[in-house]
C-alpha positions as CSV (number, residue, x, y, z in Angstrom):
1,X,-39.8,28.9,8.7
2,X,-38.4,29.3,4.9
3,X,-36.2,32.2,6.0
4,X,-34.8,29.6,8.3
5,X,-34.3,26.5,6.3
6,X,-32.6,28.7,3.8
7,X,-30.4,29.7,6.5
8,X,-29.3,26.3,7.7
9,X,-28.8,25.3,4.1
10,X,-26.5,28.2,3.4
11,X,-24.2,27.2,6.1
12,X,-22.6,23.3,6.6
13,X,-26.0,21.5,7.3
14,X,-26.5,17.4,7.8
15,X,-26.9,16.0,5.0
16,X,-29.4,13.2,6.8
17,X,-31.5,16.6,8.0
18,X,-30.8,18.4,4.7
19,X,-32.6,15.3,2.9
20,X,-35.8,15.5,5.2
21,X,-36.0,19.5,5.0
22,X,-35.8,19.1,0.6
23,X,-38.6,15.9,1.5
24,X,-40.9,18.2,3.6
25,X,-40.0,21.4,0.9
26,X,-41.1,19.3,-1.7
27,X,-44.6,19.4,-0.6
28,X,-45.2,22.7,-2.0
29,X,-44.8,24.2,-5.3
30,X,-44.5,27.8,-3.9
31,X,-41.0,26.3,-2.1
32,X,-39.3,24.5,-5.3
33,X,-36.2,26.3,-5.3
34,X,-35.4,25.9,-1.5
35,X,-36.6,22.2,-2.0
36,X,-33.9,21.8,-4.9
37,X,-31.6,23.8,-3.3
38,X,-32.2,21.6,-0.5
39,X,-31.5,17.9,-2.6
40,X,-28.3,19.5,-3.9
41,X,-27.0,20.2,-0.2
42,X,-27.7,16.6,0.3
43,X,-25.9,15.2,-2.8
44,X,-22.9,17.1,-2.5
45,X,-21.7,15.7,0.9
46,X,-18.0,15.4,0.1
47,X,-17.7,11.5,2.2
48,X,-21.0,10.1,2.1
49,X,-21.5,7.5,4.8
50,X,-24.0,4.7,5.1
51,X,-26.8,7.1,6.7
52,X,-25.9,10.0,4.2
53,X,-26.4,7.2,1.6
54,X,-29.8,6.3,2.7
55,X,-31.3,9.6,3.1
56,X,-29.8,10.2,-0.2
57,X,-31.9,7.5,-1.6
58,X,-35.2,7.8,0.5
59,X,-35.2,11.5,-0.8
60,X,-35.4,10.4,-4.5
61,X,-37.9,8.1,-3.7
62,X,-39.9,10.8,-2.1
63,X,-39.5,12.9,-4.5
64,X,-40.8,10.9,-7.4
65,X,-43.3,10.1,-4.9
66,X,-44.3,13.3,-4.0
67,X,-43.5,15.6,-7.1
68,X,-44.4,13.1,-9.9
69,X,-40.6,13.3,-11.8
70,X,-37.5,12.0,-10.9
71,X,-35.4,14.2,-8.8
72,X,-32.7,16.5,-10.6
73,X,-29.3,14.5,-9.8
74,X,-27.1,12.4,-12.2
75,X,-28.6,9.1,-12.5
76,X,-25.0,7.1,-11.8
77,X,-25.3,9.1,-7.7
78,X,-28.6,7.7,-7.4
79,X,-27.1,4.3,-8.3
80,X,-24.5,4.7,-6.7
81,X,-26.5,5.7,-2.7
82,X,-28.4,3.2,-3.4
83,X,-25.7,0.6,-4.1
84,X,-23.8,1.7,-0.4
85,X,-27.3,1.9,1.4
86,X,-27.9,-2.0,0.8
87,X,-24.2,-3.1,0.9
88,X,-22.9,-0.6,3.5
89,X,-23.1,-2.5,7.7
90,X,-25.9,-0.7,8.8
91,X,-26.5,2.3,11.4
92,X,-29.2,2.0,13.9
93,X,-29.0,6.2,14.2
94,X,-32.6,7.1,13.7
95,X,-34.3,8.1,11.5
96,X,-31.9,5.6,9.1
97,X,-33.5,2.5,10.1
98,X,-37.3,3.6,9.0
99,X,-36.0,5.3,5.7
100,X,-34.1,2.5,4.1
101,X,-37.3,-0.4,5.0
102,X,-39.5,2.2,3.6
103,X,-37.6,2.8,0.5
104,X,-36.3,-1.0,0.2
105,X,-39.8,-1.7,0.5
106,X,-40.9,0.4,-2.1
107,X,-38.1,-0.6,-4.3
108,X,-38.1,-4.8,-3.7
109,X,-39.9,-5.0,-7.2
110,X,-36.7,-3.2,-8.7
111,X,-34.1,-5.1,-7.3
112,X,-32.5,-7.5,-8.5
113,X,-30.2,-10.0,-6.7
114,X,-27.6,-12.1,-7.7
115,X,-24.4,-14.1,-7.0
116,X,-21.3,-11.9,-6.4
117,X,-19.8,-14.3,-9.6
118,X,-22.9,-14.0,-11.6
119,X,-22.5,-10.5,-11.2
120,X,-18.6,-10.7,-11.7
121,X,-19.6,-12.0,-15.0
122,X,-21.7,-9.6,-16.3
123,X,-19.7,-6.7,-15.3
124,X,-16.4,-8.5,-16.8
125,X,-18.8,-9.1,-20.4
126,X,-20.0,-5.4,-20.0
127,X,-16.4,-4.1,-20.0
128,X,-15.3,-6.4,-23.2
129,X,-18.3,-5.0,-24.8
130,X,-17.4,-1.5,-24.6
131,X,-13.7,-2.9,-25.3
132,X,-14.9,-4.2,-28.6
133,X,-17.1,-1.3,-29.4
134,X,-14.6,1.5,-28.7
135,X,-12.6,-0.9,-31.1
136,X,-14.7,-0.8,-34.1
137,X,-15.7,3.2,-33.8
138,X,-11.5,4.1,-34.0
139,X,-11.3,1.3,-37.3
140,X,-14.5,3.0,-38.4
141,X,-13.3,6.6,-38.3
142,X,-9.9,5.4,-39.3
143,X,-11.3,3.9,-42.6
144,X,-13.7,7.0,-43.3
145,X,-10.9,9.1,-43.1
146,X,-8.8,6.9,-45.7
147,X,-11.6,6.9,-47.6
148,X,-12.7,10.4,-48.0
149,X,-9.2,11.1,-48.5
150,X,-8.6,8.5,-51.5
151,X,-11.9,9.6,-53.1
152,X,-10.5,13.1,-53.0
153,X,-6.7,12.2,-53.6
154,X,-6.3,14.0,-57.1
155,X,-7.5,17.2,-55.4
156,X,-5.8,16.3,-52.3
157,X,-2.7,15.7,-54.1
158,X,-2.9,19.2,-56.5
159,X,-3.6,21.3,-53.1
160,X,-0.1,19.6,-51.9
161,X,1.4,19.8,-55.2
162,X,0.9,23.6,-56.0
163,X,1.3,24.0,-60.0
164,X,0.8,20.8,-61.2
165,X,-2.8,20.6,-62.8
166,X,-3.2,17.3,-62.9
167,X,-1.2,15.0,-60.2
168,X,1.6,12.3,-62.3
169,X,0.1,8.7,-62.1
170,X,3.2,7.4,-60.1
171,X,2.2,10.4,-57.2
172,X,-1.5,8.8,-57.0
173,X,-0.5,5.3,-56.9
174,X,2.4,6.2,-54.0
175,X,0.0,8.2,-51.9
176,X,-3.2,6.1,-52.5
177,X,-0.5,2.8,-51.3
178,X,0.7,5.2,-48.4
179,X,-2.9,5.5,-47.0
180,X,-3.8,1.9,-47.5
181,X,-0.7,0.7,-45.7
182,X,-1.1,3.5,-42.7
183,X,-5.2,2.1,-42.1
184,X,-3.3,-1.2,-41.9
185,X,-0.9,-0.6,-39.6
186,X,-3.3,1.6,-37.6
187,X,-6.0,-1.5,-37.4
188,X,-2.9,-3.6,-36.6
189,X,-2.0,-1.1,-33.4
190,X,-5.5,-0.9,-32.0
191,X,-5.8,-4.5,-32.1
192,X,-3.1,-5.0,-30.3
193,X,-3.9,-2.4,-27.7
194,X,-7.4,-4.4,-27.6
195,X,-5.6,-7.4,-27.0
196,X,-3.7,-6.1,-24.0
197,X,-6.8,-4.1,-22.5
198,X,-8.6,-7.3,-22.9
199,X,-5.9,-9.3,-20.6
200,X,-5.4,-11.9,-24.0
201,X,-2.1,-12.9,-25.8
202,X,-1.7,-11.1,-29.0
203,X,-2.8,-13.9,-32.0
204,X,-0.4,-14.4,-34.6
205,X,-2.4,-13.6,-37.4
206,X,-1.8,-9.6,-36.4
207,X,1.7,-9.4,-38.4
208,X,-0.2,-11.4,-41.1
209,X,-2.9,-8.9,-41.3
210,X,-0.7,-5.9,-41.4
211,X,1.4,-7.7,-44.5
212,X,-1.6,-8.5,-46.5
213,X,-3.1,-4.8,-45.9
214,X,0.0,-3.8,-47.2
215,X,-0.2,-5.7,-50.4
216,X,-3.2,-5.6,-51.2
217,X,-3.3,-1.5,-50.9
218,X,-0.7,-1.4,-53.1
219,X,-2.5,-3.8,-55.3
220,X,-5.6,-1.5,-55.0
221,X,-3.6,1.6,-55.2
222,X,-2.2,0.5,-58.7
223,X,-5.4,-0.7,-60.1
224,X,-7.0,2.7,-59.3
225,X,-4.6,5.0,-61.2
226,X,-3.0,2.6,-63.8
């Protein structure tokens, strides 16, 4: 019987059938690679329709049922069969029917329902989130690298400068206002950029921000190597 579910797996099986072969395979520890081997068939069904999506589902419940861990697929397809097996119009091909009230069932404590504009809401919020986020890690990174470089700008400046020992005061205070100005600009550019991801108007105090950077790094640049 192995021999033969091994063989129908290696060709182009259902994925609906593939689902209760890795189910029934799961059973028994001395079958755990045909049993995987059997959950990947099902998850890699290239147009998954509402009863693939189901099985899909009813198999990872199963599997945590019957194995004790969650089944070994990305998270985000789990979410995602589950999301088309309650949304999708559904089939009344059996054995579709009895898997998704058994799993829906099982799962009712887990799901949550809400308004389509509730949930319009919170996906619009988690999107300027990571907006914002992605935001501050680029200024982040840009001001660690201006940083690093300005501690470092008299050796920075003598590697660029080959023969001079010690860099002229004028060189610092041109190069430290260079990299002051540039982290200025840069900010400037990605909040812009964050502006037009985020579907606002630009505000005005942008070209203020990128004139006062500019003075006050040269301000700074001058007070460091007077």
């Amino acid at each position: 019987m192995l021999d033969a579910a091994s063989a129908y797996l290696a060709t182009t099986p259902d994925p609906v059938v593939a689902a209760q072969l890795a189910e029934a395979l799961a059973r028994h520890r001395t079958a755990s690679d045909l049993a995987r081997h059997a959950l990947l068939v099902t998850f890699t069904s290239p147009a998954p329709t509402h009863a693939v999506a189901v099985a899909r589902w009813w198999l990872t419940e199963r599997w945590q049922t019957r194995r004790g861990e969650p089944a070994p697929v990305a998270h985000n397809d789990i979410e995602d069969a589950r999301t088309q097996a309650l949304c999708s119009p559904p089939t009344s091909d059996a054995p579709i029917p009895a898997m998704l009230a058994e799993v829906t069932a099982q799962s009712i404590s887990r799901l949550v329902i809400v308004p389509a504009a509730a949930l319009g809401r919170a996906q619009e919020m988690a999107g300027v989130h990571t907006i914002i986020e992605n935001l501050v890690w680029r200024v982040l990174f840009v001001v660690g690298i201006a940083a690093a470089v300005l501690v470092n700008l008299p050796v920075v400046l003598g590697w660029l400068l080959p023969g001079t020992a010690v860099p002229p005061k004028e060189a610092l205070q041109a190069a430290a206002g260079l990299i002051t100005v540039t982290v200025g600009a840069t900010t400037a550019v990605l909040l812009r950029l964050t502006y037009r991801k985020l579907g606002r108007q630009e505000p005005p105090y942008l070209e203020l921000l990128t004139g006062a950077v500019a003075a006050v790094g040269t301000l700074l640049a001058v007070v460091l190597y007077k």
